[in-house]
TORDO-522319 format. One line per 4 residues: number of its first residue (from 0); for each residue x, y, z of C-alpha. Coordinates in steps of 0.05 Angstrom, whole numbers. Example, Ala and Ser with C-alpha at 12.3 -4.5 7.8 and 13.67 -1.06 7.14 Angstrom:
% TORDO-522319
0) 246/-90/156  273/-21/143
END
This chain:
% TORDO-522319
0) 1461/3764/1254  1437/3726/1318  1377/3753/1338  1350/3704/1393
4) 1370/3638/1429  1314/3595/1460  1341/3536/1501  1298/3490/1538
8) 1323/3429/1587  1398/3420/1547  1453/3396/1601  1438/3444/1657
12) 1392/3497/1634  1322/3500/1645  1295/3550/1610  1330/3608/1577
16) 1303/3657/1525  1364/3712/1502  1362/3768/1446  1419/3799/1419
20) 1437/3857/1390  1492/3881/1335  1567/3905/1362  1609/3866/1413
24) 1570/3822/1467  1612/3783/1520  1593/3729/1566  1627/3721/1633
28) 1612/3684/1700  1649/3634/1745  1672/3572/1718  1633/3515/1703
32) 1564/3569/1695  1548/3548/1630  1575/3605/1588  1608/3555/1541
36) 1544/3516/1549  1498/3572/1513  1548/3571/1453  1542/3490/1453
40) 1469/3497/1455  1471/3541/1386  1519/3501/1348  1476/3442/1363
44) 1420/3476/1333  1470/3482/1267  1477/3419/1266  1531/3400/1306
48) 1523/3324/1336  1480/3303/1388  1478/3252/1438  1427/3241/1495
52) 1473/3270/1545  1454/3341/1522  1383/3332/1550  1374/3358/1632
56) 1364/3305/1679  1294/3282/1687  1270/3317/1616  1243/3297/1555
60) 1279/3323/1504  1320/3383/1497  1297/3443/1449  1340/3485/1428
64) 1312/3554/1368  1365/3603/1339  1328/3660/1309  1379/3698/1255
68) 1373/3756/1199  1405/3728/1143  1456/3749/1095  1453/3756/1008
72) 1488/3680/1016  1448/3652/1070  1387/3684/1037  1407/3650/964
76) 1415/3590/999  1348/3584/1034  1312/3611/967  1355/3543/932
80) 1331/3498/984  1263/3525/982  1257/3557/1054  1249/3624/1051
84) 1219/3669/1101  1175/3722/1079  1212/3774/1137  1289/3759/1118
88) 1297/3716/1179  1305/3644/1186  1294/3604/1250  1332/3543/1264
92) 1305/3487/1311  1340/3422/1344  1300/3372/1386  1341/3322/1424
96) 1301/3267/1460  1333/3228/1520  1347/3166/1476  1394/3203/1441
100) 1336/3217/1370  1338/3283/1340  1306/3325/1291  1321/3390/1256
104) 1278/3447/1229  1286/3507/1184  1235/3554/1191  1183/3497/1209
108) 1202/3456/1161  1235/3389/1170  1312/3389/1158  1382/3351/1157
112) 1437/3351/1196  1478/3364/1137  1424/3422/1119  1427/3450/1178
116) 1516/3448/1180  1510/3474/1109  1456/3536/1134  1509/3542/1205
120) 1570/3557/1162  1542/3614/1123  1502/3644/1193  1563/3631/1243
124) 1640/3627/1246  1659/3596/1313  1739/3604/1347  1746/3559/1395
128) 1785/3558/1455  1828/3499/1429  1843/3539/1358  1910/3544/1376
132) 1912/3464/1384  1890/3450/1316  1939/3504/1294  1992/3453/1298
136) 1964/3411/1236  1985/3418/1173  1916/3414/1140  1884/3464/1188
140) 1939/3513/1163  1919/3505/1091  1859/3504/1108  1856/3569/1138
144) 1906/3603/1087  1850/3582/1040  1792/3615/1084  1833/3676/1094
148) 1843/3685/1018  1776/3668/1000  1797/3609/966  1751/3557/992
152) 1712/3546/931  1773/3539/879  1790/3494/935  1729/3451/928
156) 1737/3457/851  1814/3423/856  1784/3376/903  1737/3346/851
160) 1781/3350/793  1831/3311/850  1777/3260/861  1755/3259/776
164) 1829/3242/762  1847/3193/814  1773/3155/793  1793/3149/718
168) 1865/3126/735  1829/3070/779  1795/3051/721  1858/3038/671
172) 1892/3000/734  1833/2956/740  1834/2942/658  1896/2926/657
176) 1895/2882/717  1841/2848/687  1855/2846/613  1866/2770/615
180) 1799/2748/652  1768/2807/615  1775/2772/545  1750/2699/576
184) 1690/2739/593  1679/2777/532  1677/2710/496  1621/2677/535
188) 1582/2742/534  1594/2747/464  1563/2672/453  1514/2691/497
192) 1491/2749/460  1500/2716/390  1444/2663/411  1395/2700/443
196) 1394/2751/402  1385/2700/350  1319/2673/375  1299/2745/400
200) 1267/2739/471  1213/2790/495  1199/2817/554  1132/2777/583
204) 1129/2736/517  1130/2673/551  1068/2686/591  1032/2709/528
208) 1054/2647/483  1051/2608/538  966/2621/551  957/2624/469
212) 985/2555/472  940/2525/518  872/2562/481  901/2536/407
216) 918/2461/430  855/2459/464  811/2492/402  774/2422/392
220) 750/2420/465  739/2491/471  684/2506/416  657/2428/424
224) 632/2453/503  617/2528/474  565/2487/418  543/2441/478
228) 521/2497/534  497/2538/469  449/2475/454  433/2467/534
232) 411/2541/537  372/2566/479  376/2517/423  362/2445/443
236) 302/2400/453  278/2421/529  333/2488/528  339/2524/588
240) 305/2583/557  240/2541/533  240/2507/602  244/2585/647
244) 188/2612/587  138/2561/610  150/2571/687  144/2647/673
248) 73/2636/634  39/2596/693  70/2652/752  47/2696/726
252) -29/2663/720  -18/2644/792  3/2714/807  -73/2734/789
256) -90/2698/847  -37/2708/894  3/2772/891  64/2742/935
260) 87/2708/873  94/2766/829  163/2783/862  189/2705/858
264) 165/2718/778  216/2782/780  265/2745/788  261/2692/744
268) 249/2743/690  322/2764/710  352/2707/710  322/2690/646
272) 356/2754/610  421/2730/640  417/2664/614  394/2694/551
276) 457/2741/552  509/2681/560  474/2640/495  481/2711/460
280) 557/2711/481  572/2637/460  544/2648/401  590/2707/388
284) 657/2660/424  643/2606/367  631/2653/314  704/2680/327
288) 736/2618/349  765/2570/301  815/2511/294  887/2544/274
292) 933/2481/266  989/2526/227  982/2571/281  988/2522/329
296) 1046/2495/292  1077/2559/305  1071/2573/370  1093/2500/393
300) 1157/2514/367  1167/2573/395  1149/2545/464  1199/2489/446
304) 1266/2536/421  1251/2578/482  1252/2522/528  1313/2498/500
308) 1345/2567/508  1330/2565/578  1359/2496/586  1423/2513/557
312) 1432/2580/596  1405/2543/662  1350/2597/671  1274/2601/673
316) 1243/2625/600  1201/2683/632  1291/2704/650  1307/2701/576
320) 1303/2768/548  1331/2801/617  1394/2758/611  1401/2784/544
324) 1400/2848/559  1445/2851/622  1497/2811/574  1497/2864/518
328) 1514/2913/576  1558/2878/603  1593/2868/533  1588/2930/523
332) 1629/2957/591  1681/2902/584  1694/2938/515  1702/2994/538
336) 1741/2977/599  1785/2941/553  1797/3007/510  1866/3020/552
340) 1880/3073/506  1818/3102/512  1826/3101/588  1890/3127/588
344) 1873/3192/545  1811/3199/596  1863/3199/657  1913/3249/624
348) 1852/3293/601  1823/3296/682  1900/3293/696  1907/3355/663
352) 1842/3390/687  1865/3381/757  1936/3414/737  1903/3471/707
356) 1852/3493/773  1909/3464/819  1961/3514/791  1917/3570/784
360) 1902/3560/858  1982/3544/877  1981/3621/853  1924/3650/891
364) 1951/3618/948  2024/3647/948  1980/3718/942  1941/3703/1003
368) 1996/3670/1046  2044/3733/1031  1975/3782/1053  1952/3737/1118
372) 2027/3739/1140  2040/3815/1141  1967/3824/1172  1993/3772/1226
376) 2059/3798/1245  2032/3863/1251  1972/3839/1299  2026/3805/1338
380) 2067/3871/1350  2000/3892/1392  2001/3827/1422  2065/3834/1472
384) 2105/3809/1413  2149/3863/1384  2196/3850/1329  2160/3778/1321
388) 2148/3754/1246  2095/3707/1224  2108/3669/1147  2075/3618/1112
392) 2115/3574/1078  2080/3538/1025  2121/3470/998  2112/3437/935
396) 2096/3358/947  2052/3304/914  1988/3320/880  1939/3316/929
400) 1860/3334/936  1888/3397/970  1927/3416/909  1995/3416/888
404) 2028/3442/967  2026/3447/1034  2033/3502/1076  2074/3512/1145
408) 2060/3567/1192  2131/3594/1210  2142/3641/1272  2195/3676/1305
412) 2175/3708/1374  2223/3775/1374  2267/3805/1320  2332/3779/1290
416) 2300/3715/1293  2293/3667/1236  2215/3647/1230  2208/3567/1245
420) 2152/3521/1253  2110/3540/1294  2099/3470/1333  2173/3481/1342
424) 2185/3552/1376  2126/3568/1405  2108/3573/1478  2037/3556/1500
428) 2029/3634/1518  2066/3654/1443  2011/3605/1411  1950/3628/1450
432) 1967/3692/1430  1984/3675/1349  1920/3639/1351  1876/3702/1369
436) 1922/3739/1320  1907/3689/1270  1828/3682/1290  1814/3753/1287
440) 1850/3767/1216  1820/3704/1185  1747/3724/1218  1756/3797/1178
444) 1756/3749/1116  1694/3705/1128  1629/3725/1099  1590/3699/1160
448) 1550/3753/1201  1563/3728/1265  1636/3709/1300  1639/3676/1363
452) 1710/3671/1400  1697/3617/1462  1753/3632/1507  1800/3647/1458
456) 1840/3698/1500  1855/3641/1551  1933/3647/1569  1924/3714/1553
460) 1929/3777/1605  1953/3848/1628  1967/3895/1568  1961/3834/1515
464) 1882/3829/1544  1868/3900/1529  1899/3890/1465  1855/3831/1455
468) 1791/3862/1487  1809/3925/1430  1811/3876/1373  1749/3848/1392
472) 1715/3910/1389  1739/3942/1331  1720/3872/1301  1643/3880/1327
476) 1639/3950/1289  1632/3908/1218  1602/3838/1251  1560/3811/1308
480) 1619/3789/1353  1597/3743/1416  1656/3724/1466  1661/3673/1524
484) 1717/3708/1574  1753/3715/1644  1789/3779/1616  1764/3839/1652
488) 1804/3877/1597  1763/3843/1544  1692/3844/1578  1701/3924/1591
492) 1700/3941/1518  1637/3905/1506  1569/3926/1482  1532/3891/1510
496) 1542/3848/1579  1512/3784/1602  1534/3749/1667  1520/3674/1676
500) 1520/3637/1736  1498/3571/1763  1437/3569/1823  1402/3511/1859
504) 1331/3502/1838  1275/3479/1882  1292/3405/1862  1362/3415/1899
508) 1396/3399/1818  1435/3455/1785  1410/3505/1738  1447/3558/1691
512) 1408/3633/1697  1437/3690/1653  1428/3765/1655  1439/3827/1623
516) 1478/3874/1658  1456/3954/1670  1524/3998/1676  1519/3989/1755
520) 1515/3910/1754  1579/3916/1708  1621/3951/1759  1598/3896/1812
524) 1623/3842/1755  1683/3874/1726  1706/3883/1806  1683/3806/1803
528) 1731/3789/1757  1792/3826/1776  1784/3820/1847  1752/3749/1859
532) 1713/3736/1917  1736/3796/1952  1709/3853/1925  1735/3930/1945
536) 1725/3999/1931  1790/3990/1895  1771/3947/1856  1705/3974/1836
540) 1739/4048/1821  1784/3998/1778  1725/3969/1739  1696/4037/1731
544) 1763/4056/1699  1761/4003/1656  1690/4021/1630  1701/4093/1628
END
């Protein structure tokens, strides 16, 4: 359930804080308000796209926060997605700066688009004021058929078996498009695979055998300068060592007699354990370094057969055991790929699978159609159409990712009539008026908390509006219903009231204010509405009527 909207700077309101409360709220005020606005400004914060339009003249950004008390699904959701609440509440934000940027929150924390859309369809179920448009399309009637019977998941569930089948039947039309080039290529990666795997290429051997090659060919030299600096340091006739002993011995005499030189004597003492430290190390390098000419045998050919290898498959050696490996893979698909029996059991198998879900849902759907059409036709008798008949026709075509049919919504306006399409028969008044028929049985079958209808009653007046403004209210007894109207008839039965209308603030630019009405202030608005400018005692005695 909506429990507050907080709007700040989007198209032309300021600043706007609302709560609402369970049962039927309505929205009404002259044209071009905002009422529709406040309803924009919500599914925006569900995710709905944004453009830098949305943000008021002169602003920053817009904010919009939708505060809600969630349901078992939106609460299992949230607890998935790892944004619970500790209350049971969830708050949605929407920024929307005036380049056009946006960001999305869930309870502080930073979120999709598609997060937020996913979140918005379990909170909200919104009936536009162009339902009746989209009526006319074939998909939107399955679509809804499905909604209506609670079929939307087995829906999803044909839709990916759909998508499973028509992926492995792309793959047996590509192998046997390609079964020709596909055996050309097996061949080379076949020789490919046969040589390298032959001389067995490692990943970072080359660098290794590459540095043991310089240290083996270079042995000689190597322990010839070791012995030399050995013999220059500690073990030769005037060694470094000898030499830094003798300097040490007379410092530190003349250190007696001047104490300034005791620190220049530190630090030759230092330097002497250094150079003592490096003879020490030498020693140790030429007592484990010798002259390996089989091992050097060995390692030169290796350098040589993997040069050659990289020659003859015109890449660089360090490349060698990569292009193995991407060859044996590649071997391996093309094997696969060129099992056409294989890939043809696959297809019938997913084939199949679809079948299965798609005719188990063919039969939920025929349940549901024959259900949503009787609660239809007899919505319609209330609805100024007496003796009309709504069907659902549901046609058996080519498999499809929305199963195995499609559906038609068939009509016929009064009795004696025989039901036909309904972009055929009926009148834009007929279709306004099968559209709330449709929107308020289909909204009795949604899960969602909270229904909005945005001018769904346009078209729509006398009797047929109380009808409609009944509907609605019966319908807030179960859910949260918020309608957008002009129907005096339909704002009378409300709950709650809240009248919006457009002022000049001090900058001389339009702003949107809203207000929630006390009984007296919805006599002055019902008379509003029935009487326009002009209002009379009449018509306020009618509006108390109405309310009484």
């Amino acid at each position: 359930m909506l429990l507050g909207l907080s709007i700040r700077n989007f198209v032309i309101v300021d600043t706007l804080d609302l709560e609402f409360a369970p049962g039927f709220t309505v929205l009404t005020g002259e044209t071009g308000a905002g009422k529709s606005i406040l309803i924009d400004a919500l599914l925006l914060a569900l995710g709905e796209r944004a453009d830098a339009d949305v943000v008021r003249e002169g602003a920053v950004r817009a904010d919009i926060n939708a505060e809600f008390r969630v349901n078992e699904v939106a609460a299992a959701w949230l607890a998935a997605s790892e944004l619970t609440s500790e209350d049971g509440t969830v708050l949605v934000r929407r920024t929307v700066d005036a380049s056009g940027r946006s960001k999305g929150f869930i309870n502080g924390t930073a979120a999709t688009l598609a997060q937020l859309r996913e979140l918005g369809e379990l909170l909200v179920d919104v009936h536009g004021q162009h339902a009746h448009q989209s009526l006319l399309r074939p998909a939107a009637q399955l679509a809804l058929l499905d909604e209506h019977g609670g079929l939307t998941a087995a829906a999803r569930e044909v839709a990916a078996a759909h998508g499973a089948w028509r992926r492995e039947r792309e793959a047996r039309e590509r192998a046997e498009q390609m079964a020709g080039a596909a055996a050309l290529e097996q061949e080379r990666l076949r020789w490919i695979v046969e040589e390298l795997s032959a001389l067995a290429p490692q990943a970072g051997e080359w660098d290794a055998i590459e540095s043991e090659h310089k240290r083996l060919s270079h042995a000689a030299s190597l322990l010839e300068g070791a012995r030399s600096a050995v013999d220059a340091l500690s073990e030769g006739d005037g060694a470094a060592l000898e030499r830094i002993d003798a300097v040490l011995a007379r410092l530190a005499q003349l250190a007696g007699f001047d104490a300034r030189l005791a620190p220049i004597a530190a630090t030759l003492d230092a330097a002497r354990i250094q150079v003592d430290d490096a003879a020490r190390e030498l020693n140790h390098y030429l007592a484990k370094t010798e002259i390996d000419d089989a091992r050097l045998a060995e390692v030169e050919a290796r350098v040589t057969a993997l040069h050659a290898a990289a020659r003859k498959f015109k890449c660089a050696p360090t490349e060698l055991a990569a292009l193995l490996a991407q060859s044996q893979e590649k071997l391996n698909a093309l094997a696969a790929a060129a099992d056409l029996d294989g890939l043809r059991l696959r297809e019938a198998e997913a084939e199949q699978a679809f079948l299965k879900l798609a005719r188990a849902l063919s039969k939920q759907r025929a349940k549901a159609a024959a259900n949503m059409a009787r609660e239809v036709t007899r919505a319609m008798q209330d609805l100024a159409m007496p003796g009309g008949r709504f069907d659902i026709a549901l046609t058996e075509g080519e498999p499809t990712a929305h199963g195995l049919e499609r559906a038609e919504f068939l009509v016929a306006g009064h009795a004696g009539v025989t039901p036909k399409p309904l972009a055929k028969v009926a009148s834009g008044g007929e279709l306004a008026r099968i559209s709330l028929a449709i929107s308020v049985i289909a909204a009795t079958a949604t899960p969602v908390s909270t229904l909005i209808f945005d001018e769904v009653d346009a078209g729509i007046g006398g009797a047929v509006a109380e009808t409609v403004g009944r509907l609605l209210q019966q319908l807030g007894r179960e859910r949260q219903v918020l309608c957008v109207t002009h129907l005096p008839q339909v704002a009378a039965r409300a709950d709650q009231h809240y009248v919006v209308s457009k002022v000049e603030a001090d900058d001389g630019r339009p702003v949107s204010r809203i207000a929630l009405l006390d009984r007296r202030a919805r006599v002055e608005e019902l008379a509003r509405m029935l009487g326009g400018l002009t209002i009379t005692d009449t018509t306020r005695k009618h509006a108390r009527e109405m309310l009484a």
